[in-house]
C-alpha positions in Angstrom: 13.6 3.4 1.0 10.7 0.9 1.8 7.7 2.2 1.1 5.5 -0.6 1.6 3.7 -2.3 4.2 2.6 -6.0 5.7 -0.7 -7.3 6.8 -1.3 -10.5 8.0 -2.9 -13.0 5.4 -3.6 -17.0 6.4 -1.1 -16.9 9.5 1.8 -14.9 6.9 3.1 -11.6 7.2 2.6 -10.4 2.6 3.4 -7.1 1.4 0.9 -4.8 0.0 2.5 -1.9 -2.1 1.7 0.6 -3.6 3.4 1.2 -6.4 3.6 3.6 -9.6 1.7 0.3 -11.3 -1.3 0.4 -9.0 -1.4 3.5 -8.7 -2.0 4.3 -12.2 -4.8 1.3 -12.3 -6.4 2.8 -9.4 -6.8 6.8 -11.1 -7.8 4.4 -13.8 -10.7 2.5 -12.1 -11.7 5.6 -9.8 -11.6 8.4 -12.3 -9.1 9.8 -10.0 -6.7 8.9 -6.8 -8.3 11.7 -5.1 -11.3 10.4 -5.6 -10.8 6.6 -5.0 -12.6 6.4 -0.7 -15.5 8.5 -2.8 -15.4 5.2 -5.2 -14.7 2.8 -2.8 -17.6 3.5 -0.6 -20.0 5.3 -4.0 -22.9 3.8 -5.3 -24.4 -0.1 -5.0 -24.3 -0.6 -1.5 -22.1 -2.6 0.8 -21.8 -5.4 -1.4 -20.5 -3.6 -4.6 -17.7 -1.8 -1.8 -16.7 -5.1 -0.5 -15.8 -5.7 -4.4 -14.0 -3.3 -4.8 -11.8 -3.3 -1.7 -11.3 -7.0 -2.8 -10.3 -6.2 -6.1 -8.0 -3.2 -4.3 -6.3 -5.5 -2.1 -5.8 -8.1 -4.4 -4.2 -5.5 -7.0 -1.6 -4.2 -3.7 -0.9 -7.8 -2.9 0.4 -8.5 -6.3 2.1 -5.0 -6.5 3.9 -6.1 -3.3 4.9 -9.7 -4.0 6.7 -8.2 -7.2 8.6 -5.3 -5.0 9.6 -8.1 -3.1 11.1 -10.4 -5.7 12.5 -7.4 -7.6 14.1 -6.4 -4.7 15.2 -9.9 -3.7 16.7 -10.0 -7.7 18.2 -7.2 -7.7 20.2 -6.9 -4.1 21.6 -10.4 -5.5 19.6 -12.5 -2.6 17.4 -16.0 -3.3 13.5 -15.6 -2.5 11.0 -17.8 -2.9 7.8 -16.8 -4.5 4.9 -16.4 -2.8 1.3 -17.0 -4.7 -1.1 -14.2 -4.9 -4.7 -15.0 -4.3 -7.0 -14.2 -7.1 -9.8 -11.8 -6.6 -12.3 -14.8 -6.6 -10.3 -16.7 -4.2 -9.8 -13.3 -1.8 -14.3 -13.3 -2.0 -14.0 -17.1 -0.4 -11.4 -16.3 2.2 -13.4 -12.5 3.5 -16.5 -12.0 5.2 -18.8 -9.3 4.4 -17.5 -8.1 8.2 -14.2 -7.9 6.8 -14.9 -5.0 5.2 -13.0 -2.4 7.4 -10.3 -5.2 7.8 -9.8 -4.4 3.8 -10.0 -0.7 4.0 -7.0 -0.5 6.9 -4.9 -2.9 4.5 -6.0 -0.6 1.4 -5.1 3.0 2.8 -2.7 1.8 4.4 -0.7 0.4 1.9 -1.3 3.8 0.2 0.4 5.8 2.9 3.1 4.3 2.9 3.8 4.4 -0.5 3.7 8.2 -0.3 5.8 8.5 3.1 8.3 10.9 1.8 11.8 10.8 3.2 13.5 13.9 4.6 17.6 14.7 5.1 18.7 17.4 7.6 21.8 18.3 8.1 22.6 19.9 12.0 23.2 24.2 11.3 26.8 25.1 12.1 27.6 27.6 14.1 29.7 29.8 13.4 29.1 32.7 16.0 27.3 34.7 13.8 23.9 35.3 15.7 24.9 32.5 18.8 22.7 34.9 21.1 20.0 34.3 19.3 20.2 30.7 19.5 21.3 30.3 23.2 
């Protein structure tokens, strides 16, 4: 069960998640999950979007380095920390071209956090209706 997802960040491979925690602060901030590419790309131009996808990807990144310690903690395994980048420091590290860059990383965290996993079982047969399936 690993719904998450990696990106590369200053020549690393960090986790973006997204999680029942961002999530929530994301229907929070964009009235509504359903609505949050409406908010993302709404109103005060390019620059108020790159914001907001800065603030986004900041919020997964920190979502994802605490799966991966909890995970780490938990499955009885050493980890070492990584740091998460403020928001501030994320504005000095992105270009204003990075913008799509940020959106991939932000939706794509999102669908993997709601891949859903599905069990089958193979159908006997038991010679009942065989015809039918041969």
């Amino acid at each position: 069960m690993r719904r998450v997802t990696t990106f590369e960040f200053c020549g690393q491979q960090r986790t973006v998640a997204f999680t029942v925690a961002a999530a929530e602060q994301l229907d929070e901030k964009a009235g509504s999950l359903e609505r949050l590419g409406e908010w993302l790309a709404g109103d005060g131009g390019q620059m108020a979007a790159l914001g907001r996808c800065v603030e986004i990807v900041q919020l997964l990144m920190a979502e994802g380095e605490n799966y991966e310690r909890l995970q780490a903690r938990y499955s009885g395994q050493e980890r070492k920390d990584l740091a998460v980048p403020t928001a501030e420091e994320l504005k000095s590290l992105y270009t204003v071209q990075d913008l799509a860059t940020l959106k991939d990383v932000i939706f794509g965290a999102i669908s993997a956090g709601q891949q859903q996993e599905v069990e089958s079982k193979a159908v006997e047969t038991t010679g009942k209706n065989e015809s039918a399936t041969s």
